[in-house]
mmCIF file as Biopython writes it, N, C-alpha, C and O atoms, coordinates in Angstrom:
data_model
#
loop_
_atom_site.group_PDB
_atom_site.id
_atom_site.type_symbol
_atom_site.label_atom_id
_atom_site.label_alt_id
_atom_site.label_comp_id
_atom_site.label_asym_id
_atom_site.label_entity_id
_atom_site.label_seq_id
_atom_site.pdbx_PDB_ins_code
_atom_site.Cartn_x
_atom_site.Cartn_y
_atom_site.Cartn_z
_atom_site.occupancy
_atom_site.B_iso_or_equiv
_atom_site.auth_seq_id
_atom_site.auth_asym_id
_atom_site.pdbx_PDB_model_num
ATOM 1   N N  . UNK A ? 1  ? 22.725  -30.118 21.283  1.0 0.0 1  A 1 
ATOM 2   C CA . UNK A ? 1  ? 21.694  -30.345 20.288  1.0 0.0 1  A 1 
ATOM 3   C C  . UNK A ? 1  ? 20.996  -29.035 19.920  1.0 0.0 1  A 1 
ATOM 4   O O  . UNK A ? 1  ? 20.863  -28.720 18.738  1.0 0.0 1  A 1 
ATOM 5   N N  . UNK A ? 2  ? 20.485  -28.162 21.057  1.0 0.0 2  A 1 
ATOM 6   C CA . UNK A ? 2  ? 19.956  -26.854 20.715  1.0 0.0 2  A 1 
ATOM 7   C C  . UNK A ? 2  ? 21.108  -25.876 20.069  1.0 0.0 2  A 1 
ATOM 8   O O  . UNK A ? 2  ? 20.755  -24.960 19.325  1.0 0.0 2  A 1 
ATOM 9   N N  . UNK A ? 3  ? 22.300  -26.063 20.330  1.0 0.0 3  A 1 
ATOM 10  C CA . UNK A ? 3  ? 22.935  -25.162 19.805  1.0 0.0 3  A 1 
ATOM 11  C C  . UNK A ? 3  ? 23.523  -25.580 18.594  1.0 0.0 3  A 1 
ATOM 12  O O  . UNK A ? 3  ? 24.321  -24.780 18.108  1.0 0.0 3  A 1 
ATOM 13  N N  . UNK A ? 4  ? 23.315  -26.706 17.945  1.0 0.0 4  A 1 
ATOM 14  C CA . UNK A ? 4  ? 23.445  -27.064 16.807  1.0 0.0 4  A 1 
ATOM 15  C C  . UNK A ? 4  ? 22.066  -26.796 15.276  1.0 0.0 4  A 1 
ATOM 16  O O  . UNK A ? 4  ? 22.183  -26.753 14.051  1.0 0.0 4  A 1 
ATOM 17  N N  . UNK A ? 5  ? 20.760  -26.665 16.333  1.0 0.0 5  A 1 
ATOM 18  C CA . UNK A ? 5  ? 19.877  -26.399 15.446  1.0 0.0 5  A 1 
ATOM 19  C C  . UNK A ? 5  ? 19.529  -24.728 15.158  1.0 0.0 5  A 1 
ATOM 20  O O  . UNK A ? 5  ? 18.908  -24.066 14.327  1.0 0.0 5  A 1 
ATOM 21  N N  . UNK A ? 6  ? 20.513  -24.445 16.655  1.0 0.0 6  A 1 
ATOM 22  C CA . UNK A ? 6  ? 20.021  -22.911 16.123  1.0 0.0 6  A 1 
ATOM 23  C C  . UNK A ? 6  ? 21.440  -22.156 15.461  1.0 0.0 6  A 1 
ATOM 24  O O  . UNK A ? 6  ? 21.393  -20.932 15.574  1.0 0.0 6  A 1 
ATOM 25  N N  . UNK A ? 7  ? 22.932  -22.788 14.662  1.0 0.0 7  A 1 
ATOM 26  C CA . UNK A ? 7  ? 23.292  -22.575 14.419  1.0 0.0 7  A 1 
ATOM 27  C C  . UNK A ? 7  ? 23.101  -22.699 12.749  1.0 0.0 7  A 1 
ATOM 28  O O  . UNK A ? 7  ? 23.452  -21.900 11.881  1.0 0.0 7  A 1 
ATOM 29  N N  . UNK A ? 8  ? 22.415  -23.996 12.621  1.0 0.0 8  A 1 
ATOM 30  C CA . UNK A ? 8  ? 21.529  -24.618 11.077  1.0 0.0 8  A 1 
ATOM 31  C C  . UNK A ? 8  ? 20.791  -23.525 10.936  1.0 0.0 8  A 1 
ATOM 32  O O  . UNK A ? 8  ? 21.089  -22.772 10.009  1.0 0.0 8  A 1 
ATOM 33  N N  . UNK A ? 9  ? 19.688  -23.189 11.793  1.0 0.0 9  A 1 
ATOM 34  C CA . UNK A ? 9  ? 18.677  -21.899 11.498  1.0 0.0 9  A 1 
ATOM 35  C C  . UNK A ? 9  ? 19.342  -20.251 11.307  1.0 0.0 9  A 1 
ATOM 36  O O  . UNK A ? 9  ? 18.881  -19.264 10.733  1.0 0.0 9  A 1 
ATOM 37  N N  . UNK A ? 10 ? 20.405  -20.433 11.937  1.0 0.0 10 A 1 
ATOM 38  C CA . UNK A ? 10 ? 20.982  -19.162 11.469  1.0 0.0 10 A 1 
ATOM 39  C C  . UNK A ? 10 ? 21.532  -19.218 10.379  1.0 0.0 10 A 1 
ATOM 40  O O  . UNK A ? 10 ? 21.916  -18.154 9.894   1.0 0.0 10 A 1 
ATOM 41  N N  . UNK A ? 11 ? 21.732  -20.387 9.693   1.0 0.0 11 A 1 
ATOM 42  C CA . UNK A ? 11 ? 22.863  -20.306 8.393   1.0 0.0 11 A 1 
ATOM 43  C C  . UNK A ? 11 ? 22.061  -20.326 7.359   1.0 0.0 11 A 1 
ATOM 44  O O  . UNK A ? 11 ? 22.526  -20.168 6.230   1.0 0.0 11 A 1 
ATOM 45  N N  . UNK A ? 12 ? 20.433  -20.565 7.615   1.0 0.0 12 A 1 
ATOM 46  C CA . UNK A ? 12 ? 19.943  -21.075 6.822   1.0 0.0 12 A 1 
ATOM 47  C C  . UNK A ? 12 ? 18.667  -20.082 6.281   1.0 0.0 12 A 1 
ATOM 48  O O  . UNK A ? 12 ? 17.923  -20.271 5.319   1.0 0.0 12 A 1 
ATOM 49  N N  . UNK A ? 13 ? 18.694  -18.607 7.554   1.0 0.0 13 A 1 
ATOM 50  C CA . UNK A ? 13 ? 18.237  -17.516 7.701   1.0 0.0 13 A 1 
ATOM 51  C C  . UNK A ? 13 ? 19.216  -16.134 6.684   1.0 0.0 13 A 1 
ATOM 52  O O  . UNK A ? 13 ? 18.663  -15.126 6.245   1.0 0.0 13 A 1 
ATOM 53  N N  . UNK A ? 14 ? 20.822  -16.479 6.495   1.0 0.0 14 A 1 
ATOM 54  C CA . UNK A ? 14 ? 21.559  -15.872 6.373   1.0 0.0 14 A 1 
ATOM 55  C C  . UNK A ? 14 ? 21.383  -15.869 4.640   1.0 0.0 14 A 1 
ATOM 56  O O  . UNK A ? 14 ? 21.146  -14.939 3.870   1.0 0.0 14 A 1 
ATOM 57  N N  . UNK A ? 15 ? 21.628  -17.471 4.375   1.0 0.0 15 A 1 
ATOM 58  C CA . UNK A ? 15 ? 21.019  -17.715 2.728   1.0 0.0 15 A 1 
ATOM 59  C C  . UNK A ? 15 ? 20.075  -17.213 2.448   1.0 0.0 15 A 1 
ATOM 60  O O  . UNK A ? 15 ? 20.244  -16.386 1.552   1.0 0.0 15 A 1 
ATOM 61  N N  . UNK A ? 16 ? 18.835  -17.329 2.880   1.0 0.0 16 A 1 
ATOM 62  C CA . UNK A ? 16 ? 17.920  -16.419 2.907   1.0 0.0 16 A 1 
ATOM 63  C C  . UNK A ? 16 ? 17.462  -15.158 3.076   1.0 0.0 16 A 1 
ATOM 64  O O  . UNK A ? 16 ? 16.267  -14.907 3.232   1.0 0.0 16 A 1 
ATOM 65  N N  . UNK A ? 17 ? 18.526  -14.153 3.053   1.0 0.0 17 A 1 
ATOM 66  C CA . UNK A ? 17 ? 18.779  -13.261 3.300   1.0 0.0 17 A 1 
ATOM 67  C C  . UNK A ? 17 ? 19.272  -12.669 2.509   1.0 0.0 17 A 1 
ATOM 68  O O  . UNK A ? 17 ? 18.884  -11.577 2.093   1.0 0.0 17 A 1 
ATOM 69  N N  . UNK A ? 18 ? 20.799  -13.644 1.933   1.0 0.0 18 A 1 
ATOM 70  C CA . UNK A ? 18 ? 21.555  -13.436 0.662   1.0 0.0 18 A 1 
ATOM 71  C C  . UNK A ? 18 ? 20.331  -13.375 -0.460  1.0 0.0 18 A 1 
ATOM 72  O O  . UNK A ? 18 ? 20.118  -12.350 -1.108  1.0 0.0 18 A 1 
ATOM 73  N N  . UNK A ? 19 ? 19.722  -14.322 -0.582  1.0 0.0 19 A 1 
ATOM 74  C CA . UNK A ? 19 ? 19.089  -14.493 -1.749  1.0 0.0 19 A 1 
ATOM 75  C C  . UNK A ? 19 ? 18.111  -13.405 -2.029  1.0 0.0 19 A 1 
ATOM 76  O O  . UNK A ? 19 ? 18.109  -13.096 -3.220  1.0 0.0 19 A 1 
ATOM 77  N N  . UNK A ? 20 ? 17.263  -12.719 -1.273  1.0 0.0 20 A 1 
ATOM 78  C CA . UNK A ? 20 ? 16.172  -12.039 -1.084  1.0 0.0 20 A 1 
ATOM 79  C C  . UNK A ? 20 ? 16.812  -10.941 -1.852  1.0 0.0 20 A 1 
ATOM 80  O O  . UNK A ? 20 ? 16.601  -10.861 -3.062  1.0 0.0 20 A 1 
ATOM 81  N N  . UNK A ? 21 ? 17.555  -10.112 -1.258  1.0 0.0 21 A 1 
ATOM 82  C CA . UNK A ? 21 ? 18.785  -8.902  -1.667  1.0 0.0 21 A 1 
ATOM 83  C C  . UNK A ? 21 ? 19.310  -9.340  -3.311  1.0 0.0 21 A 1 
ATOM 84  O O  . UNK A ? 21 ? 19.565  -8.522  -4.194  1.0 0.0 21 A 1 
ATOM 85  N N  . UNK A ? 22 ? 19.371  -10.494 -3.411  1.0 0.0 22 A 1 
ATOM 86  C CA . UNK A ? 22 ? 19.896  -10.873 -4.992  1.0 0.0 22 A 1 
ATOM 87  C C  . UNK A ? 22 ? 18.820  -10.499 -6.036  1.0 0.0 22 A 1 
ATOM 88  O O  . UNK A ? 22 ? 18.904  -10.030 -7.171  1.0 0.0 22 A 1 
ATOM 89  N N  . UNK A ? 23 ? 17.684  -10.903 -5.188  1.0 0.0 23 A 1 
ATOM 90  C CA . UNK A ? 23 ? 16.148  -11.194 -5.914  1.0 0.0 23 A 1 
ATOM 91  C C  . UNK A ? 23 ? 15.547  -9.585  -6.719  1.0 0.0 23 A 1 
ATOM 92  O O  . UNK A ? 23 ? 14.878  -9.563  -7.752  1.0 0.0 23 A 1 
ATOM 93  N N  . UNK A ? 24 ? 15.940  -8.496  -6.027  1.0 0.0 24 A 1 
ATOM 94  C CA . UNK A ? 24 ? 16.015  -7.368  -6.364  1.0 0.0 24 A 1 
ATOM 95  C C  . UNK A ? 24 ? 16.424  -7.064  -7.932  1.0 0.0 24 A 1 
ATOM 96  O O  . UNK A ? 24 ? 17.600  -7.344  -8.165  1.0 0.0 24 A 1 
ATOM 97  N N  . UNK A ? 25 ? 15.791  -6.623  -8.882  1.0 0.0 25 A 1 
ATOM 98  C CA . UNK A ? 25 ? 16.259  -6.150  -10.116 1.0 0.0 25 A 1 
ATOM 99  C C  . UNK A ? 25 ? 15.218  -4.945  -10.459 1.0 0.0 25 A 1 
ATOM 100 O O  . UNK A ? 25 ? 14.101  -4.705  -10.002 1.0 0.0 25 A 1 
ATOM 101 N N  . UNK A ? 26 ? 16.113  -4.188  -11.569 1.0 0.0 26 A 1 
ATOM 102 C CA . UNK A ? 26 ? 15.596  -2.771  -11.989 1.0 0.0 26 A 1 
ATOM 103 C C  . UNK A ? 26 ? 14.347  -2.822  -12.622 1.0 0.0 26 A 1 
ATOM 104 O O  . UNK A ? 26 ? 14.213  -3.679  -13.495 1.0 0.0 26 A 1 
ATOM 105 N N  . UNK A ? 27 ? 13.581  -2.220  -12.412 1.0 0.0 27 A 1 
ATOM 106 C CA . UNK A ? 27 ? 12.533  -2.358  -13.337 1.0 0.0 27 A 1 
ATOM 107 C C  . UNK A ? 27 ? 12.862  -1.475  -14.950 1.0 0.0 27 A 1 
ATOM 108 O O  . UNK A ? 27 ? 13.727  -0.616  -15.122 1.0 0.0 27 A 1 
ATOM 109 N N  . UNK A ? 28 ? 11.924  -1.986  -15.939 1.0 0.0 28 A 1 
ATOM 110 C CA . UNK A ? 28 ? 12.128  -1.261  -17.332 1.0 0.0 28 A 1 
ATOM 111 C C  . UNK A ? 28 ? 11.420  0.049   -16.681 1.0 0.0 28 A 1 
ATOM 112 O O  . UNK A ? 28 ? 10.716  0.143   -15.675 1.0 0.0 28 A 1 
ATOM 113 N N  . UNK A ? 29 ? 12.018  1.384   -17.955 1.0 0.0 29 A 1 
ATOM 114 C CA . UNK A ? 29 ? 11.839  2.673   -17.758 1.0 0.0 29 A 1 
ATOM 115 C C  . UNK A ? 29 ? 10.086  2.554   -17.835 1.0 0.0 29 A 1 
ATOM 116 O O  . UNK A ? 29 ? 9.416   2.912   -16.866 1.0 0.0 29 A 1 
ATOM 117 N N  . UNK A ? 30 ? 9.493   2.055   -18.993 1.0 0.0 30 A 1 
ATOM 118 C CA . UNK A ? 30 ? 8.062   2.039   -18.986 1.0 0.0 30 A 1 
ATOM 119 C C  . UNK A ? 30 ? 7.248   1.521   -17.645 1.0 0.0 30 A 1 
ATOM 120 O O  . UNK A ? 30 ? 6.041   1.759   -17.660 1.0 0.0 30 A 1 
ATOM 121 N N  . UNK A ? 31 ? 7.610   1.052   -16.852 1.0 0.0 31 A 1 
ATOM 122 C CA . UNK A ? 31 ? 6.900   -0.007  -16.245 1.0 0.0 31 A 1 
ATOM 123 C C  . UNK A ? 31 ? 7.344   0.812   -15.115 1.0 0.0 31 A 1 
ATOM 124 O O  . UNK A ? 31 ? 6.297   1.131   -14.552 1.0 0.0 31 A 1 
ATOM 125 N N  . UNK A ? 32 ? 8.313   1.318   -14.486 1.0 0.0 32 A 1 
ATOM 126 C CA . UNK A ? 32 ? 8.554   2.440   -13.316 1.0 0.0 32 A 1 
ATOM 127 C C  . UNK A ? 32 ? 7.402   3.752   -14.031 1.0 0.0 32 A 1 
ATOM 128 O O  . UNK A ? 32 ? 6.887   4.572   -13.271 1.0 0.0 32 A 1 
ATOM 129 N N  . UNK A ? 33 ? 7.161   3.774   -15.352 1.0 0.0 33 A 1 
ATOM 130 C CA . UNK A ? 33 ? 6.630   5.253   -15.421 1.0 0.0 33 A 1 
ATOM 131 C C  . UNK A ? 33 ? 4.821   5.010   -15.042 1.0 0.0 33 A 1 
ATOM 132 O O  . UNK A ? 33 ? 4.094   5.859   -14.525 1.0 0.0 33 A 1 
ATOM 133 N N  . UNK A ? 34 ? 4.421   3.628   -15.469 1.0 0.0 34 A 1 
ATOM 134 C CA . UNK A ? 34 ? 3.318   3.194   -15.307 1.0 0.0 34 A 1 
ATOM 135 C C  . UNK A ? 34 ? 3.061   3.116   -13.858 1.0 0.0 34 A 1 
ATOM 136 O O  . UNK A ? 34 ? 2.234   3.855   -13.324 1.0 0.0 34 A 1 
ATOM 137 N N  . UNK A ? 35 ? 3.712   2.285   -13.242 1.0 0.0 35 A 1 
ATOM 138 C CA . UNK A ? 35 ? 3.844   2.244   -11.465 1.0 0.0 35 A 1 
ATOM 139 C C  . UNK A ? 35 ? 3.533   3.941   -11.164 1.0 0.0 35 A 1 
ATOM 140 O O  . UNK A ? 35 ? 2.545   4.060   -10.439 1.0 0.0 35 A 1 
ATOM 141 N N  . UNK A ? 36 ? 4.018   4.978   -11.471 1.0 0.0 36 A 1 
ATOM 142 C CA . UNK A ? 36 ? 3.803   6.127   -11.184 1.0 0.0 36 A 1 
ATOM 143 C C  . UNK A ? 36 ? 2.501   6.950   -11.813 1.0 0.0 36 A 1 
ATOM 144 O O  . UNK A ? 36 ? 1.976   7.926   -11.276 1.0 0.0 36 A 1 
ATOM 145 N N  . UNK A ? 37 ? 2.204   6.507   -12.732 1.0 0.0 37 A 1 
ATOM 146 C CA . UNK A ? 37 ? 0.796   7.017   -12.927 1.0 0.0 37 A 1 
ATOM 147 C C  . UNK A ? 37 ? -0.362  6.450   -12.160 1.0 0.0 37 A 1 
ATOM 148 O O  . UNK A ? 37 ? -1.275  7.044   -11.586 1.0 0.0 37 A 1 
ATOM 149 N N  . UNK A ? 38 ? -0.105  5.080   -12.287 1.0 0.0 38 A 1 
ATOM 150 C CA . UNK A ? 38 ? -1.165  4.427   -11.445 1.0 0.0 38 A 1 
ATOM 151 C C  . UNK A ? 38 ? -1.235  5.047   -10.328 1.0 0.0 38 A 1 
ATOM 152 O O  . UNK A ? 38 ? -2.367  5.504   -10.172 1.0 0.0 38 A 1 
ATOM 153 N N  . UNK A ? 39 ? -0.034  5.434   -8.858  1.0 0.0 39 A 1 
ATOM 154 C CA . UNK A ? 39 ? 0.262   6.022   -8.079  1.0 0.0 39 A 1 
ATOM 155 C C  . UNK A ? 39 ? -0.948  7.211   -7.890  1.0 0.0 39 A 1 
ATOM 156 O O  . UNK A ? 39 ? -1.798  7.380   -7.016  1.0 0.0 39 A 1 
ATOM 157 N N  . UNK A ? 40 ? -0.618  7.926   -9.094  1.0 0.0 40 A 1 
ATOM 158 C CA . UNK A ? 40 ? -0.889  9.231   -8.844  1.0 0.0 40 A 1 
ATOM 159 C C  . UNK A ? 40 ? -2.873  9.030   -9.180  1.0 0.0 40 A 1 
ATOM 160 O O  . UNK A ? 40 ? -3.825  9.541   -8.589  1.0 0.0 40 A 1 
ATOM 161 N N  . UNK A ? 41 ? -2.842  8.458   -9.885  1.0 0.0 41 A 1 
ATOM 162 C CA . UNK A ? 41 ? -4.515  7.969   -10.234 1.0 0.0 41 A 1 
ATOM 163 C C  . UNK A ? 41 ? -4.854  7.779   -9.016  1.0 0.0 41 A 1 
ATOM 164 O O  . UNK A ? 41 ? -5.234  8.725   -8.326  1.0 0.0 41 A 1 
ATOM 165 N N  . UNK A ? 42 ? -4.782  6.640   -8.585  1.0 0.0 42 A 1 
ATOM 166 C CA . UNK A ? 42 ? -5.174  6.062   -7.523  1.0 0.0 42 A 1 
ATOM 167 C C  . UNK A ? 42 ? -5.306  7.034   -6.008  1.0 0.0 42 A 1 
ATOM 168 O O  . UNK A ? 42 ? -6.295  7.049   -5.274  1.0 0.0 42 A 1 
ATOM 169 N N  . UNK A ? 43 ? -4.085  7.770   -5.813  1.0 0.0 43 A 1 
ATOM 170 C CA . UNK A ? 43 ? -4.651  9.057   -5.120  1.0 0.0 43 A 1 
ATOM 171 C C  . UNK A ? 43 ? -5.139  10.155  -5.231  1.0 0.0 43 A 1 
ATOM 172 O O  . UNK A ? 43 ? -5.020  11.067  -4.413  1.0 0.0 43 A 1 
ATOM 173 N N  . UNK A ? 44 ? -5.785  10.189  -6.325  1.0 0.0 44 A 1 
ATOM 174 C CA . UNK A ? 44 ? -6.642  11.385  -7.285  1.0 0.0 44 A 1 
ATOM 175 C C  . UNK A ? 44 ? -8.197  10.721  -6.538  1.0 0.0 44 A 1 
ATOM 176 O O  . UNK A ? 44 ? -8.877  11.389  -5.759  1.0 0.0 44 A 1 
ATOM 177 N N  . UNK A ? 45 ? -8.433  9.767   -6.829  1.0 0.0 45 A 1 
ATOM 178 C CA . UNK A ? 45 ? -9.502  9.124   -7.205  1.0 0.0 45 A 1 
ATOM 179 C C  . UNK A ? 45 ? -9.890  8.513   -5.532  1.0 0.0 45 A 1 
ATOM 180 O O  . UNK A ? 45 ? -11.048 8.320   -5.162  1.0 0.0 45 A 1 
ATOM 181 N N  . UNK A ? 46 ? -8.970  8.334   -4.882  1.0 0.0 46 A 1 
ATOM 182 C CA . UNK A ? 46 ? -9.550  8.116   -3.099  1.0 0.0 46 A 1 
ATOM 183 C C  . UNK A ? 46 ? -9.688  9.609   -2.889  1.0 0.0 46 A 1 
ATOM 184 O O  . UNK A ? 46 ? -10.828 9.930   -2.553  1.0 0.0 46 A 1 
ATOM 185 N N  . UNK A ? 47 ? -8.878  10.542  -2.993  1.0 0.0 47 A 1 
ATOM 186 C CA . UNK A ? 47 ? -9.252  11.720  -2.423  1.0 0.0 47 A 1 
ATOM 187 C C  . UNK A ? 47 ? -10.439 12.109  -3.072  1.0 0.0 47 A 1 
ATOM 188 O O  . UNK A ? 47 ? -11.251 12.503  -2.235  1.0 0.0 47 A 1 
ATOM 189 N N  . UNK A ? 48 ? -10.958 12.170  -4.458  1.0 0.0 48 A 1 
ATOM 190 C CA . UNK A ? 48 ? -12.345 12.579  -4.705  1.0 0.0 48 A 1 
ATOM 191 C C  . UNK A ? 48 ? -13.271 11.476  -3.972  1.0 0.0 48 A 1 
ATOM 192 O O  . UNK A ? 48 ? -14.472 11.684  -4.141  1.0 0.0 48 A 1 
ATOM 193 N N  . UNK A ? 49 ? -13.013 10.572  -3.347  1.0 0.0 49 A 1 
ATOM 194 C CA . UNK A ? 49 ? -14.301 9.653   -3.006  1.0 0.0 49 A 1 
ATOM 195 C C  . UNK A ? 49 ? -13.880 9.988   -1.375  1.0 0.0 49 A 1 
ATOM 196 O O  . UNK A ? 49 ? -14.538 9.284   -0.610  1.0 0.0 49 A 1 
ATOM 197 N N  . UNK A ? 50 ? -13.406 10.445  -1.031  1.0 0.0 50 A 1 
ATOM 198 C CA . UNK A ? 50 ? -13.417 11.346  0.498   1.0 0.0 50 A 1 
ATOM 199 C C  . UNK A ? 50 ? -14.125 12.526  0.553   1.0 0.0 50 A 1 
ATOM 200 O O  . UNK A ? 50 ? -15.004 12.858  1.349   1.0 0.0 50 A 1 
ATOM 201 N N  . UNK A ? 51 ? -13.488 13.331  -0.696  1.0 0.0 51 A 1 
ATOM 202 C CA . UNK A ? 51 ? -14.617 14.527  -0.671  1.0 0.0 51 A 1 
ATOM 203 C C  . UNK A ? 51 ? -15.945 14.283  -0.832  1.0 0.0 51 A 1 
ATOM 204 O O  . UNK A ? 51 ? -16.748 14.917  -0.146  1.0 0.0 51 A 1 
ATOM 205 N N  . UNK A ? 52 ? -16.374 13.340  -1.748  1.0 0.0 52 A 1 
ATOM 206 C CA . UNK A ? 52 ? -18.071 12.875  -2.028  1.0 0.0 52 A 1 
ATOM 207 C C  . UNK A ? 52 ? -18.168 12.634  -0.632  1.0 0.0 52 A 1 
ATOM 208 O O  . UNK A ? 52 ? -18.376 13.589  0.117   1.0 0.0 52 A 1 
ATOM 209 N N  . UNK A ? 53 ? -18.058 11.611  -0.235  1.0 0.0 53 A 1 
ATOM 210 C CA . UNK A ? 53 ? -18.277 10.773  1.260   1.0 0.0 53 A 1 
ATOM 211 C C  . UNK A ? 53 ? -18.627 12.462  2.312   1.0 0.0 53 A 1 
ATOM 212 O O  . UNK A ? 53 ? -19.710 12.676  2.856   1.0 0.0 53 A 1 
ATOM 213 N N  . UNK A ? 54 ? -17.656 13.245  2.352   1.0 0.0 54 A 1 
ATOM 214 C CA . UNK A ? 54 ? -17.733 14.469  3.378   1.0 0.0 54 A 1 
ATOM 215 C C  . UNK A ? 54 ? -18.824 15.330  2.430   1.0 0.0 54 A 1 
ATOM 216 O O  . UNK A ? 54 ? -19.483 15.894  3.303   1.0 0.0 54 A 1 
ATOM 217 N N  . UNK A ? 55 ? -19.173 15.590  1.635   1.0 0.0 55 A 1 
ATOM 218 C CA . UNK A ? 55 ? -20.324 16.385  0.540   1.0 0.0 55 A 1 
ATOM 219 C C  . UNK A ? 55 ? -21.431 15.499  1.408   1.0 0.0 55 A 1 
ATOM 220 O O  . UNK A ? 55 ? -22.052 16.138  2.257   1.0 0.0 55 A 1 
ATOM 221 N N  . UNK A ? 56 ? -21.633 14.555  1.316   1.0 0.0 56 A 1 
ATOM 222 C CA . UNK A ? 56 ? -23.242 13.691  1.622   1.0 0.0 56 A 1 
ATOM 223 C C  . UNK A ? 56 ? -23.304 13.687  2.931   1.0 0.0 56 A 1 
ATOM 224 O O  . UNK A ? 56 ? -24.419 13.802  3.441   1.0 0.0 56 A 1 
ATOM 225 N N  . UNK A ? 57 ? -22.483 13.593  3.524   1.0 0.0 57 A 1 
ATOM 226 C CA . UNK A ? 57 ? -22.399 13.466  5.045   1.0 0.0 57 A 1 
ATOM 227 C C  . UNK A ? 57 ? -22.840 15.308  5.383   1.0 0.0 57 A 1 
ATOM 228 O O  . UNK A ? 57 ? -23.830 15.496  6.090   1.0 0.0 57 A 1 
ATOM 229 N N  . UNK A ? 58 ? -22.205 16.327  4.944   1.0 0.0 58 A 1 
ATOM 230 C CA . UNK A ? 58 ? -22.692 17.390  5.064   1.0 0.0 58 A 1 
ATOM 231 C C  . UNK A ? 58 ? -24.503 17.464  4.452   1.0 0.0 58 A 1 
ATOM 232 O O  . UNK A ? 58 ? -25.489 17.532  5.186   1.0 0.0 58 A 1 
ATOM 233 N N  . UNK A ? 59 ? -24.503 17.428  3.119   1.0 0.0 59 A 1 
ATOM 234 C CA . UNK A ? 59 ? -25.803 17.159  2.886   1.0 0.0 59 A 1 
ATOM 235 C C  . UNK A ? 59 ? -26.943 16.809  3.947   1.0 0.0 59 A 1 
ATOM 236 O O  . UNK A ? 59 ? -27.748 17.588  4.457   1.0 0.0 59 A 1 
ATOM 237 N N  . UNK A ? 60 ? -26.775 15.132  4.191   1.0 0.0 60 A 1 
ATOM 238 C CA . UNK A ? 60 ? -27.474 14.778  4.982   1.0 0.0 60 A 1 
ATOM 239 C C  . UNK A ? 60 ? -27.262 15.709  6.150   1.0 0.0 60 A 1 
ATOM 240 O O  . UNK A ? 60 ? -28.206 16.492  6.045   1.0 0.0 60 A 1 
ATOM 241 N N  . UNK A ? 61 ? -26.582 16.050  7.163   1.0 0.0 61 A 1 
ATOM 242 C CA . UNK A ? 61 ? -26.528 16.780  8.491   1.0 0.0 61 A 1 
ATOM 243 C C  . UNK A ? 61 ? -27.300 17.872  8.492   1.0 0.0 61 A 1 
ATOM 244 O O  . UNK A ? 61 ? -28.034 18.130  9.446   1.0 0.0 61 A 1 
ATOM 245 N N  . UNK A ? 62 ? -27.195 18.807  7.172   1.0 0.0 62 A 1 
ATOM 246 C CA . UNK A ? 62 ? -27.781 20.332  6.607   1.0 0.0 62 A 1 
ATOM 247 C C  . UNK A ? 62 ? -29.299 19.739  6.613   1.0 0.0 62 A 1 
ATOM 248 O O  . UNK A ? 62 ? -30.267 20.423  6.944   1.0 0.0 62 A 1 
ATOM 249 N N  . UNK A ? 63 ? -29.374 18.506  6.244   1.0 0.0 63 A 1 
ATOM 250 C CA . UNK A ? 63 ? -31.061 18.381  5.356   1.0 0.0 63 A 1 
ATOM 251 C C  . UNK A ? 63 ? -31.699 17.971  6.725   1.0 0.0 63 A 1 
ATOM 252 O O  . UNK A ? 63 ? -32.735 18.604  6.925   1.0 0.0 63 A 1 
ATOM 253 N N  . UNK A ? 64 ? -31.316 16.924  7.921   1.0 0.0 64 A 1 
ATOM 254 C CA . UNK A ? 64 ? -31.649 17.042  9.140   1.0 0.0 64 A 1 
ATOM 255 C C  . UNK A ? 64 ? -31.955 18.071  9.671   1.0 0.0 64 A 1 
ATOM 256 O O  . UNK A ? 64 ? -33.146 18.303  9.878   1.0 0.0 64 A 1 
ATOM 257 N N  . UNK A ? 65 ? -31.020 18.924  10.018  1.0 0.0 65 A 1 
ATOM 258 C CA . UNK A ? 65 ? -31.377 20.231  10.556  1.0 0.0 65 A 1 
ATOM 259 C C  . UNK A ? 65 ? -32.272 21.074  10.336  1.0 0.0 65 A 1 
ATOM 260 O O  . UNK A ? 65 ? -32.992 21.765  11.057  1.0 0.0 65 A 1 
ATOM 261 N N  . UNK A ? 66 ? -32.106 20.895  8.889   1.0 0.0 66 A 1 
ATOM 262 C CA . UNK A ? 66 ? -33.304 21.935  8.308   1.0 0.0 66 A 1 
ATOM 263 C C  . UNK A ? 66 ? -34.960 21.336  8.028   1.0 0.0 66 A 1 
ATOM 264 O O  . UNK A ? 66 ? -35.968 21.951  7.679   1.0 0.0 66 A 1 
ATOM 265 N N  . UNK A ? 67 ? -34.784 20.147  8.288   1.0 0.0 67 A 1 
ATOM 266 C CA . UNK A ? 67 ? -36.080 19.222  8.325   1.0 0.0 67 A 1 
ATOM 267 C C  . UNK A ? 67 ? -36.352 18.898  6.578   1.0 0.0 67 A 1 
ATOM 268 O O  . UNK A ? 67 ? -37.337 18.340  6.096   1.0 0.0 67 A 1 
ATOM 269 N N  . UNK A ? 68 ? -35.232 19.403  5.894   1.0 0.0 68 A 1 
ATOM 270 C CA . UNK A ? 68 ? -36.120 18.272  4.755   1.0 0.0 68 A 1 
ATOM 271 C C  . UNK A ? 68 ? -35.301 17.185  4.849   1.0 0.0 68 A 1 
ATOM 272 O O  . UNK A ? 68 ? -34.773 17.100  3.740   1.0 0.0 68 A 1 
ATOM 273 N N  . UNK A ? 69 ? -34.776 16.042  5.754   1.0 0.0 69 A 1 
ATOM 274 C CA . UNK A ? 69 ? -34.977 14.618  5.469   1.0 0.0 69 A 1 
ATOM 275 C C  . UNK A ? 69 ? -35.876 14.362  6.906   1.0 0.0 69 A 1 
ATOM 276 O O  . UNK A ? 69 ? -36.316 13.243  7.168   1.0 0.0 69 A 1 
#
């Protein structure tokens, strides 16, 4: 009985497997070029909000030290 359900689950893992790999298609040239701008935006725009974040964090530490906060 167990080796009948785990031979169903393997066959039925395998289709599922097939299919996934089928499911794959090219994207249009526009829509790969968009995916890549966004890309590049999107890590433009975290790295400037790392540098702000490390700017204020310096700020504040400098303005402690020096007693104006």
């Amino acid at each position: 009985m167990k080796k009948q359900f785990l031979a169903r689950l393997a066959v039925v893992q395998g289709a599922a497997l097939v299919a996934a790999g089928a499911a794959h298609a090219a994207l249009p040239e526009g829509a790969a070029a968009a995916i890549t701008t966004y890309q590049t935006d999107v890590v433009t725009v975290i790295g400037l909000m790392i540098a702000a974040g490390i700017a204020i964090f310096a700020v504040k530490k400098l303005g402690s030290k020096m007693g104006w906060l």
